[in-house]
Each structure stands twice: as structure tokens, then as C-alpha cells.
C-alpha positions as CSV (number, residue, x, y, z in Angstrom):
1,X,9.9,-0.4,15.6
2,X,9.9,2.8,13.7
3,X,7.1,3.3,11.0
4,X,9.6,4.4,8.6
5,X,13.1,4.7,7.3
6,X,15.2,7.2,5.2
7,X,16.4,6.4,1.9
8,X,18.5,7.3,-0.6
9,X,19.3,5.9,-4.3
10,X,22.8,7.4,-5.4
11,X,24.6,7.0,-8.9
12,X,27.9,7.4,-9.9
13,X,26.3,10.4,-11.5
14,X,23.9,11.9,-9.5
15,X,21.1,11.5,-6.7
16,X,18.0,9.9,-7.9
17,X,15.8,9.9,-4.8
18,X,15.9,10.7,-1.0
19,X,13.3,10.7,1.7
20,X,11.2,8.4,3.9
21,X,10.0,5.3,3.1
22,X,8.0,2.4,4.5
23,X,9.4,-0.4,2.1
24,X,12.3,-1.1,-0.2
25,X,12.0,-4.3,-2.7
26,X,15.5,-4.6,-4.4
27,X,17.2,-7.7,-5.8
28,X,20.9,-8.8,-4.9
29,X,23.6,-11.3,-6.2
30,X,22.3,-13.5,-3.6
31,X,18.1,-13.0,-4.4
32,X,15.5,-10.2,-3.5
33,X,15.5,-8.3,-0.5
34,X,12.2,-6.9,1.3
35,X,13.2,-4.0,3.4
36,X,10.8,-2.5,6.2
37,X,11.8,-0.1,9.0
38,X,14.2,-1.8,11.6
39,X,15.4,-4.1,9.1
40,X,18.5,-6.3,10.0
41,X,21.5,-4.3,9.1
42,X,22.9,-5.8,6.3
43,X,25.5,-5.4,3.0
44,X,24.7,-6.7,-0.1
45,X,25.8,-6.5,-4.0
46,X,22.8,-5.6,-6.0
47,X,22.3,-7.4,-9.1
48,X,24.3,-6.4,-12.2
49,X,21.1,-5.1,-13.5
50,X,17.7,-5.3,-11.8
51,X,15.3,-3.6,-10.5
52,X,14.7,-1.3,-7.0
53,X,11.0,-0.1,-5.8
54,X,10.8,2.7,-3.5
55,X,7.3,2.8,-1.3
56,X,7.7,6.5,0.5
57,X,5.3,7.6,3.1
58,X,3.4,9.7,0.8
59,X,2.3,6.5,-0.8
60,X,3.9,7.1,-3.6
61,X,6.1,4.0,-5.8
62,X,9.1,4.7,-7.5
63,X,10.9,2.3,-9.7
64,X,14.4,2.7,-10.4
65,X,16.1,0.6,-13.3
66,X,19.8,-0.6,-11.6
67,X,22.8,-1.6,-12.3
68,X,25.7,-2.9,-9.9
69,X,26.3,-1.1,-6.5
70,X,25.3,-2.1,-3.1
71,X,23.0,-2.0,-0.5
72,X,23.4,-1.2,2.9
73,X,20.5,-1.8,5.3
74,X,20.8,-0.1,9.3
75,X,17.9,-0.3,11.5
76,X,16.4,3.4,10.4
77,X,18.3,4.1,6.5
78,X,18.5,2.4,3.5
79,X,21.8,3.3,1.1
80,X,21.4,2.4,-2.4
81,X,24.8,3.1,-4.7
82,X,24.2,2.3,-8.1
83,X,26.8,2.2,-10.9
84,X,24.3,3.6,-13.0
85,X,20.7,3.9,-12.7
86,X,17.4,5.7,-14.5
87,X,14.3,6.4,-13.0
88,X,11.3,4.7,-14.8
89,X,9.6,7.6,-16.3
90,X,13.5,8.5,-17.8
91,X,13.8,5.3,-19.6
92,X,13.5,5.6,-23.1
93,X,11.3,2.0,-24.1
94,X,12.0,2.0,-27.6
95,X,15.7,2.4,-27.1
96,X,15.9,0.0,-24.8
97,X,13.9,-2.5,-26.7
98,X,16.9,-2.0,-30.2
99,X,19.2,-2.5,-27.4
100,X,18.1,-5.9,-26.4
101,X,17.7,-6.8,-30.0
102,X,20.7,-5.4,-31.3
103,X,22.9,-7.1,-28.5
104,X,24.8,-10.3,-29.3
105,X,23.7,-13.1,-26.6
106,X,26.7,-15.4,-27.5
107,X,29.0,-13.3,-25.9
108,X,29.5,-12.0,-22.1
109,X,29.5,-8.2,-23.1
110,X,25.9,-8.7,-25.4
111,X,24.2,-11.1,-22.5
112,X,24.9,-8.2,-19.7
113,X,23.4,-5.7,-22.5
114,X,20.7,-7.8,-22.7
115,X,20.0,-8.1,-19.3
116,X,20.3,-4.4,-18.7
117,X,18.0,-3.5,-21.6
118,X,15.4,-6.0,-19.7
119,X,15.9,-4.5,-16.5
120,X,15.6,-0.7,-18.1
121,X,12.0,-2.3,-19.5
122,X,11.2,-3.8,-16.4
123,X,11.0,-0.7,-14.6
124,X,9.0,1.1,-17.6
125,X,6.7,-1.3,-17.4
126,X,5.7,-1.0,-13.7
127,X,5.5,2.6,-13.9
């Protein structure tokens, strides 16, 4: 089994990350995924907002604030398209924070904001 895997983390907008990586963690409509090199191959609909970590060879951790796309999982690469996404260190905290407070949880439209404001803080926090 190969010690690593290539990845890349696409948005409608632009690339946010590509290279090797030794581990995936993202979370699907169906629950969270663990992805290591030689991983099943596999399609999945990420979460309408959630979180991805990124665990590249150099050791470093990136955490990426998602929202919709897929996954797709081969033996040796990792596809991540996002809808949208924002890198952790790109998130703006306190914007995000007026957004969860400012949204409207009675309704379908403020509960998604909601959830993508938490997401958004999730991955500020864990950088």
C-alpha cells in the first residue's frame, strides 16, 4: 500500500490546495470519512457545510471550511469539489460569528446559514 496519496481541494472559484497527503478527515451526507492511501474507491456528497482536514507529508494540517460538493476517493488521489470553501486562516471569525447570530433559525435559508457560519468557525478554531 502506497505511503501517500495526491490531493486536491477545488471550488467553484478557485484551487485551494494540491499535493501529497497521508490522511483526509472529511464529513459526508452519510457521516465522516477517514481517508488513508489505498483507500476504497468511493463517491460521496460532502456535507452542506462541514469541515475537511488535510494531513500532507510535510506534516503539515490544513483545515478547510466546506460547503456541498463531493468526494471522490481512488486507490492513490483524493478529489475534493466544493461549492464554496475558505481556508481556515481566510475565515474572518467575527464575521462569521454576526452571521450565525444574525441568521433566522425558523426558517430553511437561516438554519443552512447557521450551519455554515458554524462550520466557517469550526475550521478557525482548529487552526
Amino acid at each position: 500500500m502506497p505511503a501517500e496519496m495526491t490531493v486536491e481541494l477545488v471550488s467553484v472559484e478557485r484551487r485551494l490546495w494540491s499535493g501529497d497527503a497521508r490522511f483526509v478527515l472529511a464529513r459526508t451526507t452519510v457521516g465522516e470519512v477517514g481517508i488513508l492511501p489505498g483507500h476504497q474507491p468511493m463517491l460521496a456528497q460532502l456535507e452542506e457545510a462541514g469541515v475537511v482536514r488535510i494531513d500532507s507529508t510535510d506534516g503539515s494540517k490544513r483545515t478547510i471550511a466546506v460547503h456541498g460538493g463531493f468526494l471522490s476517493v481512488s486507490a492513490e488521489r483524493v478529489s475534493i469539489l466544493a461549492e464554496f470553501a475558505e481556508q481556515a486562516d481566510e475565515i474572518d471569525v467575527e464575521r462569521a460569528r454576526r452571521a450565525r447570530e444574525g441568521a433566522d433559525s425558523s426558517t430553511d435559508e437561516g438554519r443552512s446559514a447557521i450551519a455554515r457560519a458554524e462550520a466557517r468557525l469550526r475550521a478557525a478554531e482548529a487552526n
